[in-house]
C-alpha positions in Angstrom: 0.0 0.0 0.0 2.9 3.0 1.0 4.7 1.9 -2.4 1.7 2.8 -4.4 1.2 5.8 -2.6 4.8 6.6 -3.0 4.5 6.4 -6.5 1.6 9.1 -6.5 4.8 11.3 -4.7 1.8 14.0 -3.4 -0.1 12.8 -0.4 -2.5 15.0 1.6 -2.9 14.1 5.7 -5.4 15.7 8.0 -3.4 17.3 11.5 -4.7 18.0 14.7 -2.9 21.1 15.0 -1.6 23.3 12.7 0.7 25.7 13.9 2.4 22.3 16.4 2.9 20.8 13.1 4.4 24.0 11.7 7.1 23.7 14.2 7.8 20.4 13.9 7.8 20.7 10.6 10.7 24.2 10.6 12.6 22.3 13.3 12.9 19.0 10.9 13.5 21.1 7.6 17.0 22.4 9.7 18.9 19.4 8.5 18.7 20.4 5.3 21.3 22.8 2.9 19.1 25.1 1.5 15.3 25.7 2.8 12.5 27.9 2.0 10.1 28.4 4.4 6.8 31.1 3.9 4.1 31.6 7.0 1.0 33.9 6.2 0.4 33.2 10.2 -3.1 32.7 9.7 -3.8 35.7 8.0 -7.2 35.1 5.9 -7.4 37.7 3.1 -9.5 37.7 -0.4 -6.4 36.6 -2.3 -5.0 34.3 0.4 -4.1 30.8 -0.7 -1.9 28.9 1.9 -1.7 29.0 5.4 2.3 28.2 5.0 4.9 26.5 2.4 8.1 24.9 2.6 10.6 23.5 0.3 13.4 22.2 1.3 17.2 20.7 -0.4 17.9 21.3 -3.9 17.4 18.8 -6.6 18.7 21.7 -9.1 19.7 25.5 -8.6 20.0 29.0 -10.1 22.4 31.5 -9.4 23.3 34.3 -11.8 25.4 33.9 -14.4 28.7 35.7 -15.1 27.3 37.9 -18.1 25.5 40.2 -17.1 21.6 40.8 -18.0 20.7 37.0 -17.6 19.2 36.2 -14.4 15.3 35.9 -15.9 16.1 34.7 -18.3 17.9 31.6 -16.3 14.8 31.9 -14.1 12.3 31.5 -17.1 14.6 28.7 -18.4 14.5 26.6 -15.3 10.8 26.8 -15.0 10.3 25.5 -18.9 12.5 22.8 -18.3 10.7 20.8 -15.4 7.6 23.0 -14.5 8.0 22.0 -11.2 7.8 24.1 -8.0 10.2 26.7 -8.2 11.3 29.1 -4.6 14.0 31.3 -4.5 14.3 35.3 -3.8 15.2 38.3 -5.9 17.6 41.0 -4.6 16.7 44.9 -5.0 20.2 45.0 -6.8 18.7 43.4 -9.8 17.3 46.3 -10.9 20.9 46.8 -12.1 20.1 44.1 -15.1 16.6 45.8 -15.8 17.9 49.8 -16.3 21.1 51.1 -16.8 22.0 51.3 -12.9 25.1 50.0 -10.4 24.9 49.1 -7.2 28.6 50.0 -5.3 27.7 50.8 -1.3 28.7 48.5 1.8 27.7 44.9 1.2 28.2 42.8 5.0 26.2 40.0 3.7 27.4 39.2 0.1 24.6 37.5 -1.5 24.1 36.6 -5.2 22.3 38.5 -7.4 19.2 35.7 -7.2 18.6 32.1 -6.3 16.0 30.1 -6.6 15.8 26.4 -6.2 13.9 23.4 -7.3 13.3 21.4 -3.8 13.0 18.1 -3.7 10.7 17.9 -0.7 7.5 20.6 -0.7 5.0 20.8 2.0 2.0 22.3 1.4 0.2 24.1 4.8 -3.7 24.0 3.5 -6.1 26.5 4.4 -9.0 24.3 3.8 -10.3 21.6 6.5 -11.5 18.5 6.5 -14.9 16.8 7.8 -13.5 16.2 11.3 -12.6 20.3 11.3 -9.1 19.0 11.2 -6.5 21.0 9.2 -4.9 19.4 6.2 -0.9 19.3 4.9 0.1 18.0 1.4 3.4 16.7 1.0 4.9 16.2 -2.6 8.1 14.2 -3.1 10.1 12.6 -5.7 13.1 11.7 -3.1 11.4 9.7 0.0 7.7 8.4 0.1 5.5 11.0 1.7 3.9 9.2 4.6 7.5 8.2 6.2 8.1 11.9 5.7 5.3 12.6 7.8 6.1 10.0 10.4 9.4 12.1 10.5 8.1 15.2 10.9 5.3 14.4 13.6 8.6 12.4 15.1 10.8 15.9 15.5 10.8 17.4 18.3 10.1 21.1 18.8 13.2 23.4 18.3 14.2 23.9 22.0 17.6 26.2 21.2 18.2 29.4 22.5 18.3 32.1 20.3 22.0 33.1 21.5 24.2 30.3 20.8 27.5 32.3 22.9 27.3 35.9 23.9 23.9 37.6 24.6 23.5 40.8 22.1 22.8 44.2 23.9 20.6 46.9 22.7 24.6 48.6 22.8 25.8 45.8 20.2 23.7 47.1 17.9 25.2 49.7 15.8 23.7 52.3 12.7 25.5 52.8 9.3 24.5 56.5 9.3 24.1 59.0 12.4 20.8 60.6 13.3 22.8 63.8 12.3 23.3 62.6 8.6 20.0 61.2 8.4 18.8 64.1 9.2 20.7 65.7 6.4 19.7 63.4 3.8 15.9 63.6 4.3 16.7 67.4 3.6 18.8 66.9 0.6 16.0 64.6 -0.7 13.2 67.5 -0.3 15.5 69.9 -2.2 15.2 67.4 -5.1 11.7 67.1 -4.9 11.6 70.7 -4.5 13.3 71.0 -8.3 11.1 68.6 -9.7 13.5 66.1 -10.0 11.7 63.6 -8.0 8.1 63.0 -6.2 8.8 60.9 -4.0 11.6 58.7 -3.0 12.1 55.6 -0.4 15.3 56.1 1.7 17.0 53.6 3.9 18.9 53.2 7.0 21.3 50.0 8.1 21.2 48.6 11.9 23.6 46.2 12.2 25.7 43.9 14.3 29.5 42.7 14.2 29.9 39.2 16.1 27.0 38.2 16.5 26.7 34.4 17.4 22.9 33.7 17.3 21.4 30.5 16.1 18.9 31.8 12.8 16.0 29.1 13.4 15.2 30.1 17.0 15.7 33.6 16.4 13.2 33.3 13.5 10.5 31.4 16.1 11.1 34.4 18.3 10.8 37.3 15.9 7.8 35.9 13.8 6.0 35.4 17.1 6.6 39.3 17.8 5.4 40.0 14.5 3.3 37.0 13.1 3.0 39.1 9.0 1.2 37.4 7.0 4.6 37.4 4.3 6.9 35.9 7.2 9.9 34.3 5.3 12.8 32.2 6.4 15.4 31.5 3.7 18.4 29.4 4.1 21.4 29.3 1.5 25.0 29.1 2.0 25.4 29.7 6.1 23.1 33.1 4.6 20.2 33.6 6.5 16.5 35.8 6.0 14.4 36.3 8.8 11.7 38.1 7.5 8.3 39.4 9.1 6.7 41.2 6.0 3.2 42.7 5.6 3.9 43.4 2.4 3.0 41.7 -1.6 5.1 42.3 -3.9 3.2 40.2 -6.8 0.8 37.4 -7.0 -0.4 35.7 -9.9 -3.6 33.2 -9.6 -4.4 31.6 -13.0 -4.4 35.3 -15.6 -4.8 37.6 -12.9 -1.8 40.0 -11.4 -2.3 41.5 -7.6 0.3 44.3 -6.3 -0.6 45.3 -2.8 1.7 48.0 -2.0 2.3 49.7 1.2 2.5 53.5 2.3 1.4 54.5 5.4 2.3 53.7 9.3 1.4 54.5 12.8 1.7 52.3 16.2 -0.9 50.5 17.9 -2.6 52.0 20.7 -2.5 51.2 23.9 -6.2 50.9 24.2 -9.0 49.7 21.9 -10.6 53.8 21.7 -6.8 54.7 21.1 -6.3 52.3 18.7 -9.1 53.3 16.6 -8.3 56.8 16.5 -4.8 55.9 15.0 -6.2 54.1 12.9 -8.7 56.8 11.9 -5.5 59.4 11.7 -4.0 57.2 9.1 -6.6 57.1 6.7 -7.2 60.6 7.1 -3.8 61.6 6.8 -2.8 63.9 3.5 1.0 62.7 3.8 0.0 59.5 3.7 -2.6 59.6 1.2 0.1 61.2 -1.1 2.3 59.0 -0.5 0.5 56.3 -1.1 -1.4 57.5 -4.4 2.0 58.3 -6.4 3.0 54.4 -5.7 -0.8 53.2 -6.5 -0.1 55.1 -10.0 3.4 54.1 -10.3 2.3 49.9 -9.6 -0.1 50.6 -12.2 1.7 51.6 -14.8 4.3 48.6 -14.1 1.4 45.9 -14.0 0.0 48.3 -17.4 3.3 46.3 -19.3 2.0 42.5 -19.0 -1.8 43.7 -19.1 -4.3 43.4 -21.7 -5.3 47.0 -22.2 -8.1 48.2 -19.4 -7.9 45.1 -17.3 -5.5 47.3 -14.6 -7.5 48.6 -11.6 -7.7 50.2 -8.2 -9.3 47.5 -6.0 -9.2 49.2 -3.3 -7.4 52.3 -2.1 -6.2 53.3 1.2 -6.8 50.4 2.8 -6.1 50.4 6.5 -4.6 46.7 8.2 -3.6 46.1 11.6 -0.7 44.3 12.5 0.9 43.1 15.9 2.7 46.5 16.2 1.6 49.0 13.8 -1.4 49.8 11.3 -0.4 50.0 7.6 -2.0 51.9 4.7 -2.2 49.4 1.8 -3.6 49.4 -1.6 -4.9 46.7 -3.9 -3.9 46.8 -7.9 -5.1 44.0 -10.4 -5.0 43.5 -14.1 -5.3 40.6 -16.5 -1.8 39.4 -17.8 -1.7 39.1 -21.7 -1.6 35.8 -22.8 1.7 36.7 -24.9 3.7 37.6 -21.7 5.1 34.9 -20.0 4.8 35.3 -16.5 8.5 35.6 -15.3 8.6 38.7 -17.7 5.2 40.0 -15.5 7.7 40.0 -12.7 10.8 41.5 -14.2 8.1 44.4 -15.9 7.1 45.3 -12.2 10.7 45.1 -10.3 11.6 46.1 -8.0 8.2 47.1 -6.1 7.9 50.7 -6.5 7.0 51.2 -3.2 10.6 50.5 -2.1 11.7 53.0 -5.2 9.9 56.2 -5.1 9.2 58.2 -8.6 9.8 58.2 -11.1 11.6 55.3 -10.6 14.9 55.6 -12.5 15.3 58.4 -11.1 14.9 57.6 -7.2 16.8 55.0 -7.7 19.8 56.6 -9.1 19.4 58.7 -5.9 18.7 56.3 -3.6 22.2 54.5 -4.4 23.4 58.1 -4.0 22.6 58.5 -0.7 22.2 55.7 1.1 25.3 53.9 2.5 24.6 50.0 2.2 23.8 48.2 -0.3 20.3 46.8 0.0 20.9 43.0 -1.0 17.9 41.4 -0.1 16.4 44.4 1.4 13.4 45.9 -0.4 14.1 42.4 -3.1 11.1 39.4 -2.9 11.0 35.9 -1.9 8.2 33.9 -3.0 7.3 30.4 -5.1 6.0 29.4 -8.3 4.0 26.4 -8.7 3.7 23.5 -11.5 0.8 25.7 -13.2 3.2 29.0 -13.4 1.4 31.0 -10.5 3.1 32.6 -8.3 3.2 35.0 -4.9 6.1 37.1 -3.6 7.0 39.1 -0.7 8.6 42.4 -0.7 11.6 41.9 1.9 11.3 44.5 4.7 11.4 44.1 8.5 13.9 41.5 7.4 17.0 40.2 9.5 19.4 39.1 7.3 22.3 36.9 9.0 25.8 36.0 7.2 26.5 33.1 9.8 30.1 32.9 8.7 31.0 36.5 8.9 28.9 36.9 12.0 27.1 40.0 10.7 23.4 40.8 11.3 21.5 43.6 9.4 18.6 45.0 9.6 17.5 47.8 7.4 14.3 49.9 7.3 13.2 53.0 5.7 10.6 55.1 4.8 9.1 57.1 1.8 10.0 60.7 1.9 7.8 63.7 0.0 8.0 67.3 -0.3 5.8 67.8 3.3 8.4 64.8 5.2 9.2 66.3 8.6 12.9 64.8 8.8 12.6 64.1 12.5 9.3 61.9 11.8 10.7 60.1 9.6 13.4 59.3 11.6 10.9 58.0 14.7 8.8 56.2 11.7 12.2 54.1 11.1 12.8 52.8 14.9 8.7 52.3 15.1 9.3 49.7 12.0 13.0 49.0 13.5 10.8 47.9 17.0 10.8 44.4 16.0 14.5 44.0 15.7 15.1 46.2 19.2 
């Protein structure tokens, strides 16, 4: 009976409890080289699909190659060959390939351009139930008959590390790339540029970061996506490189023909009390700085999504949305269109990159002042993680509120930022970057 369900490589169980099988299943996956795990943390939204994935170990992988201009390409290419489940992330620094742009600031992590990975184990977190109200998983495998995979995992034990595997890191230990003084500075010297008419609107960036820092990645994730349980958590695994990422944000979904862009501009903290907390929330969607900011990405998203659409198909879903997450409420708007059927869906993603609400606008322009004026290079910061499955959709992140760990070098980074218009008040945007920094504090 288990070798003819072996040979069907996809089986689907029913599980008692979810989020205990979660953990057992992250603590298992630990073993393995490279690992790609995504947690929506129970968020339930319109275009929701999973409550989780993971893939894990690499039956074939991407990296870029040495000309430059390729990585798509390679991307596109991989897919055709096996149209299999692909996951892998996208760096910000690819926009490089896309326009004529360099990338030359501090790098403490030194990751490739891109990766992505064909797994050869993927599990499948269901957000459907079965009869018994039980939750379901689906495990597909071409390497080891599913059901002795889920022995396995319902076998591992919890991960019971601490997050510290040596010395204990102290608010002190954690160190900025730029000084309040020169960030100060540079929101100014942005405004003059919006002032000319240069710009409209541009997203700038600060680095935290720590020098020896011993910490194990897999407990630290546990910790920080309990602190901020977003419904785009990510934890990638690659080379002794590590992201820990709690992200409220999509970058790009695509479900059958349809593109989704959710983009993000707009934050204020949680209140202390439930009348408090409304009224913030009431302040944000009220708020003209916001709203600007906000409306010059929605216009910008949809002129990216307008170069894989059929003509008329892009819309505002919904505008200035308001969410609430664990620590702050979020401005977020919803853009759709209908991708042509000429456009093959890796080029939908490379047409929209990188998420213009990590750019500003116009975009060439804010980026060529963003690499300007900030001090590190963003890496993974502001880039995507995501999957795509055997039928071509897909769903990525965009990576902020994002640890990013090289194990071997012991460096930990953590950048955050903020979009910056002609009304910015320098000194709020500084506090807006240590309310988004809270998580890492």
């Amino acid at each position: 009976m288990r070798e003819l369900l072996f040979e069907k490589n996809t089986i689907t169980f029913s599980i008692e409890d979810s989020a205990i099988f979660k953990k057992k299943a992250f603590a298992w996956a630990s073993d393995y080289d490279v690992v790609c795990y995504l947690d929506s943390n129970e968020h339930q939204s319109k275009y929701s699909t999973y409550e989780g994935l993971l893939g894990v170990g690499a039956a074939q992988q991407i990296m870029p190659a040495e000309q430059k201009g390729d990585s798509f390409s390679q991307i596109k290419k991989l897919y055709e060959a096996k149209k299999d489940w692909l996951f892998g992330f996208l760096t910000y620094d690819l926009k490089n390939e896309i326009e004529d742009l360099s990338s030359d600031n501090y790098d403490g992590i030194h990751l490739p351009g891109f990766h992505f990975f064909q797994p050869k184990i993927v599990i499948e977190f269901l957000t459907s139930t079965c009869s018994m109200g039980r939750k379901e998983v689906r495990i597909h495998s071409k390497a080891e008959n599913p059901v002795v995979l889920f022995e396995k995992i319902n076998a591992t034990p919890m991960l019971n590390k601490g997050v510290f595997s040596n010395k204990k890191i102290q608010k002190g230990d954690i160190q900025m790339r730029i000084s309040k003084a020169d960030y100060l500075e540079t929101i100014s010297k942005i405004k003059t540029h919006i002032q000319k008419g240069d710009i409209y609107e541009m997203n700038f960036c600060q680095e935290f970061y720590v020098e020896n820092a011993e910490v194990n990645p897999y407990a630290l994730f546990e910790k920080f996506n309990a602190v901020g349980k977003a419904p785009f958590a990510a934890f990638y695994k690659f080379k002794n490189k590590y992201l820990l990422c709690e992200s409220p944000e999509r970058f790009l979904k695509k479900e059958k023909q349809q593109l989704i862009t959710q983009p993000i501009k707009g934050t204020i903290k949680r209140g202390a009390t439930p009348q408090e907390d409304q009224r913030l929330k009431e302040q944000l969607f009220h708020s003209p700085k916001d709203r600007s900011e906000n409306v010059m990405i929605v216009d910008l998203v949809r002129n990216d999504l307008a170069k894989s659409c059929k003509a008329g198909t892009v819309e505002v879903e919904e505008l200035f949305g308001i969410y609430s997450f664990e620590q702050v409420h979020q401005m977020i708007s919803t853009v759709v269109g209908e991708l042509k059927e000429e456009v093959h869906f890796v080029d939908a993603l490379k047409n929209a990159y990188p998420m213009g609400s990590m750019t500003g606008a116009p975009k060439i322009r804010a980026m060529q002042l963003i690499e300007q004026l900030e001090k590190t290079k963003r890496g993974l910061y502001s880039g995507a993680v995501g999957y795509i499955t055997p039928a071509g959709d897909f769903d990525f992140n965009v990576v902020i509120r994002s640890m990013i760990y090289n194990q071997e070098e012991k460096y930990l980074s953590y950048q955050t930022g903020g979009a910056i218009v002609a009304d910015s008040s320098p000194e709020g945007e500084y506090e807006e970057c240590l309310l988004k920094a809270k998580g890492f504090f």
